[in-house]
C-alpha positions, 0 to 999 in steps of 0.5 A: 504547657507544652505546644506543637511549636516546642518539638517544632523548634527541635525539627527545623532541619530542611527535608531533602530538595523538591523538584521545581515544576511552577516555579511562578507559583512555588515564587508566590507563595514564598513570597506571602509565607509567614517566617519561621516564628509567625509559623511557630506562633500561629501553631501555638494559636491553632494548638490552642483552637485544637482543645475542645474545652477551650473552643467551648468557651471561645464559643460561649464569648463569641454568642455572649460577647463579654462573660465572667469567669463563673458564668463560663464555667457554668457554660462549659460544665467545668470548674471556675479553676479550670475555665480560669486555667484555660482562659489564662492560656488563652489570654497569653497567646492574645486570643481573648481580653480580660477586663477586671471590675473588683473581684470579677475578671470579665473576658472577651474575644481578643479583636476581631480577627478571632471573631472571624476566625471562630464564625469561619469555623463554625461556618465551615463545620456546619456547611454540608458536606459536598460529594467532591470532599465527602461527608464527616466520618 
């Protein structure tokens, strides 16, 4: 699968020099940023978040906890090959866990950081809308 971070690699040249106007702020924030890689690696993960087939079963462990691949597909409307696919994706970038008990492969959410994660998002998409950002289009 090719990721965002693919083209990003190719387009790591510095843009042209920004005039400093808080420098104790632009100093923070250089501090706690994430390297070059950490970047990388955390645009694969929200790449990843950015299907909606994936997210649906990333919801589905999140209310289930563990499942079994078939269980997801039947969840999700899709085939176990392609519930398989996308959790095999999922499973590379430490996103969720698998447990295998002879033929079935039983997956979870990765650790807690995910778990949180998704809550969040669930969170922040079912929160109304203020009239300081705007409601949804």
């Amino acid at each position: 699968m090719k990721t965002y971070s693919d083209d990003r690699r190719r387009q790591r040249t510095a843009g042209p020099r920004s005039r400093v106007v808080h420098a104790e702020a632009v100093e923070r924030a250089r501090a706690t940023a994430l390297d070059a890689e950490e970047a990388l690696v955390l645009a694969d993960i929200f790449g990843l978040l950015g299907d909606a087939n994936r997210l649906r079963l990333l919801l589905a462990l999140l209310e289930a906890g563990e499942m079994c691949v078939g269980d997801l597909a039947a969840v999700t409307d899709h085939s176990e090959s392609a519930a398989s696919h996308a959790l095999r994706l999922l499973r590379a970038h430490r996103v969720v866990a698998v447990r295998r008990s002879g033929r079935l492969a039983y997956y979870r959410l990765a650790d807690d950081h995910v778990r949180l994660l998704l809550e969040l998002a669930v969170e922040h998409v079912r929160h109304p809308a203020s009239a300081e950002h705007g409601a949804r289009s």
